[in-house]
N, C-alpha and C positions, 0 to 999 in steps of 0.2 A: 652486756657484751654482744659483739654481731659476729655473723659468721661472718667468713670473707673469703674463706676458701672451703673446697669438697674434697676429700680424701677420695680419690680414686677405688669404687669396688670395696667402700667402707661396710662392714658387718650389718647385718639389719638389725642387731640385737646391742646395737652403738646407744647408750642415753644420750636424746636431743640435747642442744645446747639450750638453757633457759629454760626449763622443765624439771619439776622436781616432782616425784611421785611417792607419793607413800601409802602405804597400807598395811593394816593389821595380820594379814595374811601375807607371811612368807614365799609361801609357793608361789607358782605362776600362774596368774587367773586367767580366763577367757576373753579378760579386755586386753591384758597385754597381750596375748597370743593373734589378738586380731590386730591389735595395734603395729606391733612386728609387723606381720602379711604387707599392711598397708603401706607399710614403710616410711617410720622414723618420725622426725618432729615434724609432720605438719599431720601425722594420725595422731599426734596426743595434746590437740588442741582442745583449751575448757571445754567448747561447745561438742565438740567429739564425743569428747571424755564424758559429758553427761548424756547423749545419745545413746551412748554404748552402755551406760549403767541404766538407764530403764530400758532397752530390750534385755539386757541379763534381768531385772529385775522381772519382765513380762514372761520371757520364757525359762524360768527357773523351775515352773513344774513341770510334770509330765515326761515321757519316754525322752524330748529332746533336750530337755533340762537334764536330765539326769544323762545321756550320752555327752553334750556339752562338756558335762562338770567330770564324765571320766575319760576324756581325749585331755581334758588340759591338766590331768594330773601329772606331776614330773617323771613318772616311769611309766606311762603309760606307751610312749616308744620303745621302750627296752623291753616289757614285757609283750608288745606288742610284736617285735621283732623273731623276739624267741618263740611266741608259741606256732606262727604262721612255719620256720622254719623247720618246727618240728613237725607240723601237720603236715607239709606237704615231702618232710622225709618218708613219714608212714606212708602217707597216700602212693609213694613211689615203691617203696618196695612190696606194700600189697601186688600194686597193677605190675611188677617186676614182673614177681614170683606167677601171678594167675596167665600172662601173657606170652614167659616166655618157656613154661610146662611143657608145653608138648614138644618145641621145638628140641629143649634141655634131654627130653626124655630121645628124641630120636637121632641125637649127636652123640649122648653117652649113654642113653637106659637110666639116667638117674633126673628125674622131672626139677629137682633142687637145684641143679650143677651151677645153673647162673644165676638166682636169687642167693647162692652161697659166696659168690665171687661179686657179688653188690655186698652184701651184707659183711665183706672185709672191708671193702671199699668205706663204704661205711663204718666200718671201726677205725678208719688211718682219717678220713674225714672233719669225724667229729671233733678230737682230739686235735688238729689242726685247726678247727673254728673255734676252740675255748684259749688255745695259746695267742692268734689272733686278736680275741675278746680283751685279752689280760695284757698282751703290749703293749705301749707308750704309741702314739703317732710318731715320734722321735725316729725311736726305734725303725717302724716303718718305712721312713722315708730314707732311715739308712741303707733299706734294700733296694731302693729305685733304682741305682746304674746297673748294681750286679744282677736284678732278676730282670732289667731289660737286655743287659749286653748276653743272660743265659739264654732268653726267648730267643731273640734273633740267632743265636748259634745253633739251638736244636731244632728252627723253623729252618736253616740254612741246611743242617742235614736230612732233615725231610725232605726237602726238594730235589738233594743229591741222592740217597743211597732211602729213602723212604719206602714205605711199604704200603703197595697198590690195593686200596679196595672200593667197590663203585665205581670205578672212573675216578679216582681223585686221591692223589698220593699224598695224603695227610695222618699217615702213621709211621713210627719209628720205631723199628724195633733194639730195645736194651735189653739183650740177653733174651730170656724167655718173654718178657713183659712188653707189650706194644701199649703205648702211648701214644695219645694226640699233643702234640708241641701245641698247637694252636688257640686250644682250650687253655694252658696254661698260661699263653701270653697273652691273652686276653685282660687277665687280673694286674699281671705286667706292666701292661699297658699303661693301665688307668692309675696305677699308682707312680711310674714314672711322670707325668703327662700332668699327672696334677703335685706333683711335686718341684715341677719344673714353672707349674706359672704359681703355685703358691710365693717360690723364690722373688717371681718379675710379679706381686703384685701391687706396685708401685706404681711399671714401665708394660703394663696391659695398654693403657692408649697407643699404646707404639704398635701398628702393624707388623712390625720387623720383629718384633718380642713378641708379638701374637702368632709367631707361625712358627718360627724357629726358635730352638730344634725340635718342637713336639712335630708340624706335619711332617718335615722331611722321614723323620722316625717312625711315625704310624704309617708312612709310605714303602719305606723300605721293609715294613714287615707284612704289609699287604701285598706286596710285589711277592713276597717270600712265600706266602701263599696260594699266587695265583698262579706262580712254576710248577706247583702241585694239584691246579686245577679243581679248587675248591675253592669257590665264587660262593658260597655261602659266609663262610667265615670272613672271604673278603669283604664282603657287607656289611658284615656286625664290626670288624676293624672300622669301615667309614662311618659307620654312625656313631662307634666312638669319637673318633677326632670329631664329627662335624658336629654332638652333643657338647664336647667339651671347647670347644670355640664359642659356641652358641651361648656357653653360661660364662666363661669371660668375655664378652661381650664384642665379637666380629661384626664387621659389618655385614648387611643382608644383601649387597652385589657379592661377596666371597661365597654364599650357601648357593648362589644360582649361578654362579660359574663353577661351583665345586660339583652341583646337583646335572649340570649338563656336559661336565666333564667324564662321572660315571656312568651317566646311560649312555654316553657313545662308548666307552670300555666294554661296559657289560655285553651291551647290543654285540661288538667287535667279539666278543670271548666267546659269545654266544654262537656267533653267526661262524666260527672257524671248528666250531666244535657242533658233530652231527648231534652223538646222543643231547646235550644241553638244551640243542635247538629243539630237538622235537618234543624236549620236558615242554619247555616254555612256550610252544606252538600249541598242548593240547592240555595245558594245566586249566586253563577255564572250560575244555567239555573232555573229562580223560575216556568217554565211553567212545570216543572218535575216533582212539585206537585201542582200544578197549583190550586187546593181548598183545600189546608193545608198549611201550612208553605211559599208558594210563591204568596200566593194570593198575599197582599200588595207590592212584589216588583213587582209582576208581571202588575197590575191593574198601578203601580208608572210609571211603563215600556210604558203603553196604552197612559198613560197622557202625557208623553213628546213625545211619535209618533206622537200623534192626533195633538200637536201643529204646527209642521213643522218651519218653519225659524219666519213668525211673529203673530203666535197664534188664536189663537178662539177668542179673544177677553175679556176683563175684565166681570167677572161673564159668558162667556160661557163654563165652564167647565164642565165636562160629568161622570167626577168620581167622582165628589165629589160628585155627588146623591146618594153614599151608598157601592157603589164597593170600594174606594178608604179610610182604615181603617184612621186614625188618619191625613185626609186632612190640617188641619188646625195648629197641631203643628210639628212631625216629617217627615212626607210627605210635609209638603207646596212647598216646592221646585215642585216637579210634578204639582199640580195645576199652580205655575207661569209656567210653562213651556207649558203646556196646554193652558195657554190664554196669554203671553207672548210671546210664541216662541223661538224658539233659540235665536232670539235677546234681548228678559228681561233674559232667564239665562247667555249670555255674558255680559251683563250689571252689574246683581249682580258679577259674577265672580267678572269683572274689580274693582268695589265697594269694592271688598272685599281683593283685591289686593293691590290696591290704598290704602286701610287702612293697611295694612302691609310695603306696602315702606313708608308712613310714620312712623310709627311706629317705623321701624327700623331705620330712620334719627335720631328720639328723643333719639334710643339708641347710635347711631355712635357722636351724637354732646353731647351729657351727660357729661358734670363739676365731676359730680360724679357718686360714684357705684353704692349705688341706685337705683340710676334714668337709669342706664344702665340694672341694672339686670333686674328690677322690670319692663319697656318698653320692654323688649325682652319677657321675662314671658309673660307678655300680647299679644303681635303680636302672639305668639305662642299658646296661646288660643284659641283666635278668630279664628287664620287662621288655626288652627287645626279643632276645630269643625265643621269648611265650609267644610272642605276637606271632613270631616267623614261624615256628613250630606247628602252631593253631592254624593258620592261617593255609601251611601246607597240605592238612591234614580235613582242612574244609574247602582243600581245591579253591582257595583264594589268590593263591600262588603256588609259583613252580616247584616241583621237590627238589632241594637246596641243601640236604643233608643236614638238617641243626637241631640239636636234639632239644627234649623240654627239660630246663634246668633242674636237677632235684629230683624228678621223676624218671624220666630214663634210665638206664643201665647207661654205667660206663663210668669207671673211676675218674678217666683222663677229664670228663666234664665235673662229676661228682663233687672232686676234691677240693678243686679250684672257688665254685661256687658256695661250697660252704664253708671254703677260707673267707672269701671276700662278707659271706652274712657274718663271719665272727668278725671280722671289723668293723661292721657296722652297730653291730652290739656292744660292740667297746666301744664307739663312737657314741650311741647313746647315753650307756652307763657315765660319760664322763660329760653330758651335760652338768651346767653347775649346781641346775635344782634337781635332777636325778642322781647327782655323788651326793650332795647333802641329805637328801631323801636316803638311801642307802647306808649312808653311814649315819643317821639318826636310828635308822631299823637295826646296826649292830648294835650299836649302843646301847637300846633297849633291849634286847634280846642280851648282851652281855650282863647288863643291869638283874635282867631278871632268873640269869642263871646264876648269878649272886648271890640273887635271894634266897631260890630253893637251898642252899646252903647252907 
């Protein structure tokens, strides 16, 4: 049989035509998983095929043999998923609670007040990342028109009747409760947007189905935010869209007329707005105006010196007494650095690394588009925001207002992110050698509570 034709944006986990493989082991070995990467039948060709069996056979012992053999086990993303998002919940409301003590203590006398108002957050959270976990993708994409046509309605009252803090009117008040609309369309987003070219993955060659209606959409709700003057979030909207063009496959004149259609935006928003400007005029030396516009990166700057490699120590931090503006949600990074050291910020790093190679596993082993698009979207959220976060926090760039995911105070970011990890956990678990894997482990465990019997 020949091929004759290519399936458009075919799975990478498609069996080549004229290739049969078999083996005594079930699971998923370390040649298929490289074979995949490589992509399709011309990686599982004889001579390949016997390449790849003796470097497994050469490197089977030792620290890398045995890492190999536990990355390609079937749940090794599922539980790899889970315990990163558990590590870096703790890590967050340790540095909550140590960073935002004093502040807590001299707004109400009680040092707890806002480590207790995360730690709800956190209980409405989790509980939304296990229902998440346990949906159908089905289900899922049944929410894409109604949680996008909600974002734009509550990014549309923010700009009207919104509630002004920093310069930049991206909160809503609902009764007692202020929320950021922005953080939640963000998840929005990425599940309409890939549910939309999931539909056209047939009619992806078509530029006309490559743009519409995702960019006009991510347009009008970047527009929705920039009437509110928060050029932060507008950036993580564009790198949404231009990630998710990028993985259904744009051309590359679209990202450099898309790339020099925002820095003259930005420049423009930049340049009609004083405070903005002089962030971004003194973000590479903030000692330049050292009690205006660079204090906070400047004081963020003291924080991670003062640490050294392994830190001051949990609660001995020195900025958060009053120098150090907003310790607890956009700066937190500096205080863990301050009593963490170099070794808690390479730790988070790694954390947040670690959750992007998986993530990206969920998107390379993905049955369907979906679950491709909508797991990239994700990785590229999270590990966007770390970037921007980090990046402000080490005066690499301008403060931008974007908090670090997971870590910061603040439900409105909180809840969203660790909806979208329970989808990807359910993404995981419903690989086909991680459901078989799982429901082999009940089976036995039913089997042997049988027994005791």
């Amino acid at each position: 049989m020949t091929s004759a034709s290519v399936v458009h944006r075919a799975p990478l986990v498609a069996r080549p035509q004229g290739a049969v493989i078999t083996t005594a082991n079930p699971e998923p070995s370390s040649l298929d998983w490289r074979a995949r990467l490589a992509g399709g039948a011309a990686a599982l060709s004889p001579a390949r095929l016997r390449r790849h069996r003796q470097r497994d056979a050469a490197g089977a012992t030792g620290w890398t043999g045995a890492l190999r053999e536990a990355l390609d086990r079937p749940l090794t993303t599922y539980y790899l998923l889970l315990g990163v998002t558990a590590l870096l919940l703790t890590i967050g409301l340790i540095m909550v609670l140590s960073a935002s003590s004093v502040y807590s203590y001299r707004q109400t006398g009680d040092s707890y007040t806002v480590v207790k108002r995360q730690l709800m957050w956190v209980l409405i959270g989790v509980p939304a990342a296990v229902v998440a976990a346990r949906v159908s993708p089905r289900f899922v994409r049944g929410l894409a028109y109604p949680a996008f046509s909600v974002s734009l309605l509550l990014l549309g009252l923010t700009a009207v009747v919104g509630v002004e803090r920093n310069g930049n009117t991206n909160w809503l008040a609902l009764g007692p409760l202020l929320i950021q609309p922005s953080e939640i369309a963000k998840l929005s987003l990425i599940i309409w947007a890939s549910h939309i070219y999931a539909n056209k993955e047939r009619r992806l060659h078509d530029l006309h189905h490559m743009l519409v209606p995702v960019v006009p959409g991510m347009a009008m709700a970047t527009g929705l935010v920039i009437v509110g003057r928060d050029l932060g979030t507008a950036l993580v909207f564009f790198a949404l869209g231009v990630a998710l063009l990028w993985i259904v496959g744009a051309p590359g004149r679209l990202f450099a007329i898309a790339l020099a259609g925002v820095s003259v935006l930005a420049l423009g928003l930049a340049a009609t707005d004083t405070e903005r400007l002089a962030r971004i005029a003194t973000f590479a030396d903030p000692f330049k105006d050292f009690h205006g516009t660079g204090w906070q990166p400047a004081h963020g700057l003291y924080a991670m010196a003062s640490g050294g490699v392994f830190g001051e120590g949990i609660g001995a931090s020195q900025q958060k007494w009053g120098q150090l503006p907003e310790a607890h949600t956009d700066f937190i990074f500096a205080v863990l650095g301050e009593e963490l050291g170099l070794i808690g910020c390479l730790l988070v790093i790694s954390l947040f690394l670690a959750l992007a190679y998986a993530g990206l596993r969920v998107a390379r082993e993905a049955t369907t588009p979906f679950v491709r698009y909508c797991s990239f979207g994700i990785v590229v959220w999270l590990l966007g925001q770390m970037i921007i976060n980090i990046g402000m926090v080490l005066a690499m760039l301008p403060v931008i207002g974007i908090p670090l995911p997971l870590v910061s105070y603040g439900g409105s970011s909180l809840v969203p992110a660790l909806t979208a990890l329970g989808l990807l956990i359910g993404f995981a678990r419903r690989e086909p050698a991680a459901a078989r894997a799982l429901q082999q482990r009940r089976r036995a465990r039913s089997a042997g509570l049988a027994a005791r019997r």
